[in-house]
DSSP file (Angstrom, degrees, kcal/mol; ACC not computed):
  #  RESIDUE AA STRUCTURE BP1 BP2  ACC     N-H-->O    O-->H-N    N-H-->O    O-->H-N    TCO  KAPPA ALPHA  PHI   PSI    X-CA   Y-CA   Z-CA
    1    1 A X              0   0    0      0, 0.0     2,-0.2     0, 0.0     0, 0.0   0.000 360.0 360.0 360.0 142.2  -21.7  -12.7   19.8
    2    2 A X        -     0   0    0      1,-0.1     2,-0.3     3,-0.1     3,-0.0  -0.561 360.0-132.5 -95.4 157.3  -18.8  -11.0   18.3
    3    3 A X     >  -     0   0    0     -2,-0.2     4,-2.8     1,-0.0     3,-0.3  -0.697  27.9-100.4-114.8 142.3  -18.8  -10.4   14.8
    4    4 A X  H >> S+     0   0    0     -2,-0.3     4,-1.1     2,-0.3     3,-0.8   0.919 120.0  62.7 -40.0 -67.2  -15.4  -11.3   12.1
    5    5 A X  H 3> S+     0   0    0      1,-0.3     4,-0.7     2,-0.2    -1,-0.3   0.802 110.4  33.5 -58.9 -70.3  -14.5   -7.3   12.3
    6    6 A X  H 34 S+     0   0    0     -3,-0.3     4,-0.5     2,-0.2    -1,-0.3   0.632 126.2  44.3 -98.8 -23.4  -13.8   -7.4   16.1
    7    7 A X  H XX S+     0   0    0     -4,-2.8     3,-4.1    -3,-0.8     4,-0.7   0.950 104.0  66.0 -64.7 -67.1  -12.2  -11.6   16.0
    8    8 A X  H 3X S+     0   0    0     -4,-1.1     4,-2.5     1,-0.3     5,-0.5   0.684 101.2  43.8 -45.7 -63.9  -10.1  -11.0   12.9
    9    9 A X  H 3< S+     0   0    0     -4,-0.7    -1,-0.3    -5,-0.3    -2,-0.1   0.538 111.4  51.2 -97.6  24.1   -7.7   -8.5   14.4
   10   10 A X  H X> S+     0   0    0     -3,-4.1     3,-2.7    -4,-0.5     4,-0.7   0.951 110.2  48.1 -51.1 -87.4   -7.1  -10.2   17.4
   11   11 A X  H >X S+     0   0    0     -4,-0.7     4,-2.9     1,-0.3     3,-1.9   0.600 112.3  56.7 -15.7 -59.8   -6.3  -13.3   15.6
   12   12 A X  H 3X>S+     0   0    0     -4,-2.5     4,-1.3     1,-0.3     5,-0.9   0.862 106.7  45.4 -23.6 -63.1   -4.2  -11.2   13.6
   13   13 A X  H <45S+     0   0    0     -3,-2.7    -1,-0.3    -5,-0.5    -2,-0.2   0.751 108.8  49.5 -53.5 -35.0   -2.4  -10.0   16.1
   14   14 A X  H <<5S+     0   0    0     -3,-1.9    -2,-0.2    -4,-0.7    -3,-0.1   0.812 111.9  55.6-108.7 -37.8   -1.6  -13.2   18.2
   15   15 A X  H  <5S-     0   0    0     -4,-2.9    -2,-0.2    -5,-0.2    -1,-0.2   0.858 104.2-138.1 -34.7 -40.6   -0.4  -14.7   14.8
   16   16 A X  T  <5 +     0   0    0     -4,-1.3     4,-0.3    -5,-0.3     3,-0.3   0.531  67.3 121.8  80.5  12.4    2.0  -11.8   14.3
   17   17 A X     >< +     0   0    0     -5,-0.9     4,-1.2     1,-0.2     5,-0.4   0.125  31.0 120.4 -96.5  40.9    1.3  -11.2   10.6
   18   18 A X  H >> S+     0   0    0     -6,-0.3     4,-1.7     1,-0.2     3,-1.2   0.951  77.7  48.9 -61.7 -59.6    0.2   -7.5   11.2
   19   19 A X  H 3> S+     0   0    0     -3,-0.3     4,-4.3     1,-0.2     5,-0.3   0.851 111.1  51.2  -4.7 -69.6    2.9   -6.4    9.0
   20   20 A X  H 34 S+     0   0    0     -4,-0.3     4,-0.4     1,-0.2    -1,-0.2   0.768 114.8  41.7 -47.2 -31.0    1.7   -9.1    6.2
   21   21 A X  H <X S+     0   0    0     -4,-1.2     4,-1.0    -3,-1.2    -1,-0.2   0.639 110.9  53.6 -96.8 -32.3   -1.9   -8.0    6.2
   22   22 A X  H  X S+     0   0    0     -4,-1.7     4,-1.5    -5,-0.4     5,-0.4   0.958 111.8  41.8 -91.5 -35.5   -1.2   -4.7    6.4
   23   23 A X  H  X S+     0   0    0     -4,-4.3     4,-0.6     2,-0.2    -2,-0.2   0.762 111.1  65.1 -67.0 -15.4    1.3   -4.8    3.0
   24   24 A X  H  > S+     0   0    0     -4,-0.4     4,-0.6    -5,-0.3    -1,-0.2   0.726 110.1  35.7 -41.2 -50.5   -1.6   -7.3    1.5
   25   25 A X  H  X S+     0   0    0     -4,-1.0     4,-1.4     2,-0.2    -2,-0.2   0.779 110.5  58.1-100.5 -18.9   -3.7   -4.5    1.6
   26   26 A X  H  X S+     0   0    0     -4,-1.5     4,-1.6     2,-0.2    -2,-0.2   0.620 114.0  45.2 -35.1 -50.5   -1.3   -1.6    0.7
   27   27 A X  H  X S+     0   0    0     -4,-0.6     4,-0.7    -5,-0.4    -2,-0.2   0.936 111.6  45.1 -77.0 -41.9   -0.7   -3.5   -2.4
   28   28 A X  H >X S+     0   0    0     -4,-0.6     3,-1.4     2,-0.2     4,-0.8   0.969 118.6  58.4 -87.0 -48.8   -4.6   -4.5   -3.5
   29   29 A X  H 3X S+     0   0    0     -4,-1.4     4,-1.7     1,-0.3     5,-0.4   0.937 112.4  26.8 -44.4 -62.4   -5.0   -0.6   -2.5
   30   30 A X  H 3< S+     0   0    0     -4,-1.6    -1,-0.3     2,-0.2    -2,-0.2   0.439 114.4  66.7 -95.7  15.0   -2.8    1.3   -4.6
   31   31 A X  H X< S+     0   0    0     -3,-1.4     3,-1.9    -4,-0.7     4,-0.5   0.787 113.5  35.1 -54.6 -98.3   -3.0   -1.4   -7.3
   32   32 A X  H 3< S+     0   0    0     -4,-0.8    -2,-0.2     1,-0.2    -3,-0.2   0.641 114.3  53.9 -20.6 -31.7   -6.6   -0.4   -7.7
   33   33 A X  T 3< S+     0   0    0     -4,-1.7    -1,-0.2    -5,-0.4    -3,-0.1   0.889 103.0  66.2 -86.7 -36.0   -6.3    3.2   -7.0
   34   34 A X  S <  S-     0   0    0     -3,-1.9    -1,-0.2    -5,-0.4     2,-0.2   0.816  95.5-116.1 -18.8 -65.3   -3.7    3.4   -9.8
   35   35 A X     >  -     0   0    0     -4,-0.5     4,-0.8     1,-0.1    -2,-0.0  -0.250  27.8 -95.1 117.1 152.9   -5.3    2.6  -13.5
   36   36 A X  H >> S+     0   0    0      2,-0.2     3,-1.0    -2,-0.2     4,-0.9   0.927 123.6  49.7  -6.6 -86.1   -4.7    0.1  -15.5
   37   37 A X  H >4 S+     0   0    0      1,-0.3     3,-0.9     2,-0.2    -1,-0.1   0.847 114.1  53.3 -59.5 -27.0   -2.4    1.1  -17.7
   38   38 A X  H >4 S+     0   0    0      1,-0.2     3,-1.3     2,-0.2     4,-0.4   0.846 102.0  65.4 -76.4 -39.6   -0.2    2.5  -14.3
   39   39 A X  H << S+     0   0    0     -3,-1.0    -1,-0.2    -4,-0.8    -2,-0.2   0.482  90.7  54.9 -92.5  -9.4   -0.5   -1.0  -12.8
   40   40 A X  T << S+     0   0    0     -3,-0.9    -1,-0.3    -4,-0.9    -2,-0.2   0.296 113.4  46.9 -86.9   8.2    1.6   -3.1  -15.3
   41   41 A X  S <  S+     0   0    0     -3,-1.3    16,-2.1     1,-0.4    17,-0.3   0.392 111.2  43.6-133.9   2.0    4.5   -0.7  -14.6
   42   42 A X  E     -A   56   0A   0     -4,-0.4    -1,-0.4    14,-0.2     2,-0.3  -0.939  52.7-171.4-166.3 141.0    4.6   -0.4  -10.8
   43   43 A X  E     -A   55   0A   0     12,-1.4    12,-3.0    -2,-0.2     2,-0.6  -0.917  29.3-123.9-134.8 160.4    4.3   -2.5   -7.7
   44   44 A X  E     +A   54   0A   0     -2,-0.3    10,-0.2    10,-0.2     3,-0.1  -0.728  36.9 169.8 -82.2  94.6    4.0   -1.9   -3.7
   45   45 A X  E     +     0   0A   0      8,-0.6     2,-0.3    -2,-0.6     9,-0.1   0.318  59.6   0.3-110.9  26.0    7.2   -4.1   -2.6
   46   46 A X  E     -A   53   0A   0      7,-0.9     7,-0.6   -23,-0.1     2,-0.4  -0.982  54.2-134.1-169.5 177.8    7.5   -3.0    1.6
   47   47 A X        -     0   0    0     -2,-0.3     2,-0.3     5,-0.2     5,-0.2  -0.461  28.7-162.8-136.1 147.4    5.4   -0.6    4.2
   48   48 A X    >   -     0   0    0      3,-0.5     3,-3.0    -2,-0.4    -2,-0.0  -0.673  60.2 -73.3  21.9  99.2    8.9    1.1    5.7
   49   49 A X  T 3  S-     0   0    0     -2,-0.3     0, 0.0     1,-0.3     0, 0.0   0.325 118.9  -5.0  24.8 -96.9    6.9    2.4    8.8
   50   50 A X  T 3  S+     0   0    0     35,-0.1    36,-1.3    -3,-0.1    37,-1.0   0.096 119.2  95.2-111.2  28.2    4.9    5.4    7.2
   51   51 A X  E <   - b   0  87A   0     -3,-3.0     2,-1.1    34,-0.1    -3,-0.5  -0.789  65.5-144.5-116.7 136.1    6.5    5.1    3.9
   52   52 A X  E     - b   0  88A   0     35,-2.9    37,-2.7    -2,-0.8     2,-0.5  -0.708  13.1-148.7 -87.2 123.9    5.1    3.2    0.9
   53   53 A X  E     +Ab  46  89A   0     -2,-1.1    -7,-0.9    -7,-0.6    -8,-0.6  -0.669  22.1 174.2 -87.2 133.4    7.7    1.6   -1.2
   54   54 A X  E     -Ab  44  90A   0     35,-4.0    37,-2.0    -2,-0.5     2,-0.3  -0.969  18.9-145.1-125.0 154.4    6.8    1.4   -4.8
   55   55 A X  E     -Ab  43  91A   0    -12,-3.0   -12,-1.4    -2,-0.3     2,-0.3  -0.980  14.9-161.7-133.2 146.6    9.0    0.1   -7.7
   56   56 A X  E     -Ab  42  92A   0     35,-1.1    37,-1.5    -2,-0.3    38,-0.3  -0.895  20.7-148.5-110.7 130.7    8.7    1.5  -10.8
   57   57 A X  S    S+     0   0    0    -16,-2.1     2,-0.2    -2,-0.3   -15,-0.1   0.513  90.1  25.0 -56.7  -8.3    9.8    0.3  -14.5
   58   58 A X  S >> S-     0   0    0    -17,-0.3     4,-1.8     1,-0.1     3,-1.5  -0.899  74.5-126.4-158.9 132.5   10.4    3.7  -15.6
   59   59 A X  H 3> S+     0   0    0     -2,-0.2     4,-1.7     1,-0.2    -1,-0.1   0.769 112.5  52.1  17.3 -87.3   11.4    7.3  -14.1
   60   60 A X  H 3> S+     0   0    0      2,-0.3     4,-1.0     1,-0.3    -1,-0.2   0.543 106.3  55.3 -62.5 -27.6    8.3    9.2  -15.8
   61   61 A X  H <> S+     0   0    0     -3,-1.5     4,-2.0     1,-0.2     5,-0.5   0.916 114.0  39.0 -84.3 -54.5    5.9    6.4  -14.2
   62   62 A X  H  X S+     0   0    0     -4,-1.8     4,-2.3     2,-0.2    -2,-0.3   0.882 116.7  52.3 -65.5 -16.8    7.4    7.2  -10.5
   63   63 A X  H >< S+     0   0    0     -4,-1.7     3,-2.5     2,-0.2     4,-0.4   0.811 111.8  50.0 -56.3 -97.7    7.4   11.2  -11.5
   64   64 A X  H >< S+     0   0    0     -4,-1.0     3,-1.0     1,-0.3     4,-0.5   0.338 112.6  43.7   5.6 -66.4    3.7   10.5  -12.5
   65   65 A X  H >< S+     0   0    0     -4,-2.0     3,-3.8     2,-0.2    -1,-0.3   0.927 104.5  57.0 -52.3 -58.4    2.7    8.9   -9.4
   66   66 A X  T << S+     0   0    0     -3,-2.5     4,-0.3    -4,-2.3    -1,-0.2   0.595 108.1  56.5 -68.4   7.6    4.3   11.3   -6.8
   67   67 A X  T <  S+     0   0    0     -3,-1.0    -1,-0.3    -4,-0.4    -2,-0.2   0.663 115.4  35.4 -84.9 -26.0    2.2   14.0   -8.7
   68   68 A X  S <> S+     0   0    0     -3,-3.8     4,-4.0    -4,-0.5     3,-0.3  -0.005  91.8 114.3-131.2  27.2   -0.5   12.0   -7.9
   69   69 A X  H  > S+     0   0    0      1,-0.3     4,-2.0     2,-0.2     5,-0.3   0.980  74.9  53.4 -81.8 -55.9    0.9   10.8   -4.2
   70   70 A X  H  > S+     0   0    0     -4,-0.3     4,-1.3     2,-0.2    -1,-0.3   0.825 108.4  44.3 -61.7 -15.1   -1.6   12.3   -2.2
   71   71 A X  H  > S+     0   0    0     -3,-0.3     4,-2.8     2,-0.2     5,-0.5   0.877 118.5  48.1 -78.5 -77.6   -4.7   10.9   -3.8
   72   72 A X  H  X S+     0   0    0     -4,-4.0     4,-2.6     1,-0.2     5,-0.3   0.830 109.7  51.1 -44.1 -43.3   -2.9    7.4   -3.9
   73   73 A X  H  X S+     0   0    0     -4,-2.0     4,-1.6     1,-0.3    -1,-0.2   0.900 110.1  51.4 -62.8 -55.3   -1.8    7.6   -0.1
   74   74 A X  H  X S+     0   0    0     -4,-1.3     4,-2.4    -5,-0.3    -1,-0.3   0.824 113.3  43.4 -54.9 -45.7   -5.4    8.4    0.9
   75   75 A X  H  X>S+     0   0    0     -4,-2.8     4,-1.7     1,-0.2     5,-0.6   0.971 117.9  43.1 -50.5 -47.7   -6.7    5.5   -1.0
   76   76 A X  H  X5S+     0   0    0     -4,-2.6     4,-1.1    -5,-0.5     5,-0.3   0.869 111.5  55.1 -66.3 -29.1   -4.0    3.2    0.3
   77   77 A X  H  X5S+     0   0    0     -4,-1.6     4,-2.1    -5,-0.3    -1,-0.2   0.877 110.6  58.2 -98.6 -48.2   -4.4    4.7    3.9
   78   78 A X  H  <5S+     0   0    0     -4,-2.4    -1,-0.2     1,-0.2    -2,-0.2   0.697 109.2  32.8  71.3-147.8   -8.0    3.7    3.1
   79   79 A X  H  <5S+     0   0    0     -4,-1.7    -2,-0.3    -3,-0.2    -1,-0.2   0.466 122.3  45.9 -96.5 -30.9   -7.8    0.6    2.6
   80   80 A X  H  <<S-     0   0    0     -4,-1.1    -3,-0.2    -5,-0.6    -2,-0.1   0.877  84.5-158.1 -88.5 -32.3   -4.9   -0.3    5.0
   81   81 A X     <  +     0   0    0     -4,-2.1     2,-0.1    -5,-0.3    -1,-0.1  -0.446  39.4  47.9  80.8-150.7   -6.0    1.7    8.3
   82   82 A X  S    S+     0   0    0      2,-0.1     2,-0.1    -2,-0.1     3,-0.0  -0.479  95.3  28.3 -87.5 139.9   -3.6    2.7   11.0
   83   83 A X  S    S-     0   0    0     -2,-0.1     2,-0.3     1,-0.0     0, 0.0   0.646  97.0-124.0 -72.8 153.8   -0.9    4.0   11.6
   84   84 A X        -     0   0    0     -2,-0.1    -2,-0.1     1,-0.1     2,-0.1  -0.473   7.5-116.9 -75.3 143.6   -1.3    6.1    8.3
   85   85 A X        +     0   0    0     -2,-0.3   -34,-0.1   -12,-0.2   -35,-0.1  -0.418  31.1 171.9 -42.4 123.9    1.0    6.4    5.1
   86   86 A X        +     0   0    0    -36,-1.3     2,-0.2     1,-0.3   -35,-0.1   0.176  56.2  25.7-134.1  31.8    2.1    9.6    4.8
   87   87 A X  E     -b   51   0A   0    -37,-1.0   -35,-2.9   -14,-0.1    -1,-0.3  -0.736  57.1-138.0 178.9 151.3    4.8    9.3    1.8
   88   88 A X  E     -b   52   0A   0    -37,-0.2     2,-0.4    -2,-0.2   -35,-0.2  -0.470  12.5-161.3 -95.2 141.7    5.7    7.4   -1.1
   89   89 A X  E     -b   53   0A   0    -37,-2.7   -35,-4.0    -2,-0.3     2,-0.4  -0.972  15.9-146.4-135.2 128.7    9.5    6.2   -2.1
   90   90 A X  E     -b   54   0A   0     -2,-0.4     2,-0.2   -37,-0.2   -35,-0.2  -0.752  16.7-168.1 -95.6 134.2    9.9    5.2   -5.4
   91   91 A X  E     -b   55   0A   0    -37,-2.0   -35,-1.1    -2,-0.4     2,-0.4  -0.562  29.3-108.5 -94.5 169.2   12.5    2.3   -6.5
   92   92 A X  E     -b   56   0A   0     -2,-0.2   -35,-0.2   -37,-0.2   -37,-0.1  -0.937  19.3-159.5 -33.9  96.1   14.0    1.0   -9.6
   93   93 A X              0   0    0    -37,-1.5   -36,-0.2    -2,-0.4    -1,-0.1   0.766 360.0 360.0 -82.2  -4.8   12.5   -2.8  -10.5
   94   94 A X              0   0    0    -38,-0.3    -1,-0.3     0, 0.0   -37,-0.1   0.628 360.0 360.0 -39.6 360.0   15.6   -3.3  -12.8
C-alpha cells in the first residue's frame, strides 16, 4: 500500500497546481525562516522559475534580507523541494 508521500504528488501533478503548492510552501517557508518582527514587513508574492519574489515595505528590510539570502533560500529550498531557489528579487509592496 502506498503511503500519502508517494499519492500526493501524483495527484498534484494530474491536478496541475504544481506551481500553487510549490508557492504555498515558499511562502509558509521563508515566513518562518524570517522572524517575527521581519515577517510583518515582507511577503513571498511569485516563484519566477529559480527566483523568489519577495515584497518588501521598506528598502533597509530587502537590504537586510539579501544579507541574509542564502540562509533564507536554503530554508525555503527546504521546505519547497525541486527545482531549487537559487536567488531572491526584492519588490516594492507600495
Amino acid at each position: 500500500m502506498e503511503g500519502i508521500g508517494e499519492i500526493l504528488p501524483r495527484v498534484v501533478r494530474r491536478m496541475g497546481v504544481q506551481r500553487q503548492v510549490r508557492l504555498a510552501r515558499a511562502q509558509a517557508a521563508f515566513s518562518e525562516s524570517c522572524g517575527e518582527y521581519l515577517r510583518a514587513h515582507v511577503r513571498v508574492v511569485a516563484v519566477e522559475g529559480s527566483v523568489l519574489v519577495v515584497a518588501c515595505a521598506h528598502p533597509a528590510i530587502a537590504h537586510q534580507l539579501q544579507m541574509e539570502s542564502v540562509a533564507l533560500l536554503e530554508a525555503v529550498n527546504r521546505a519547497a523541494g525541486p527545482p531549487l531557489l537559487r536567488r531572491m528579487r526584492f519588490v516594492s509592496e507600495a
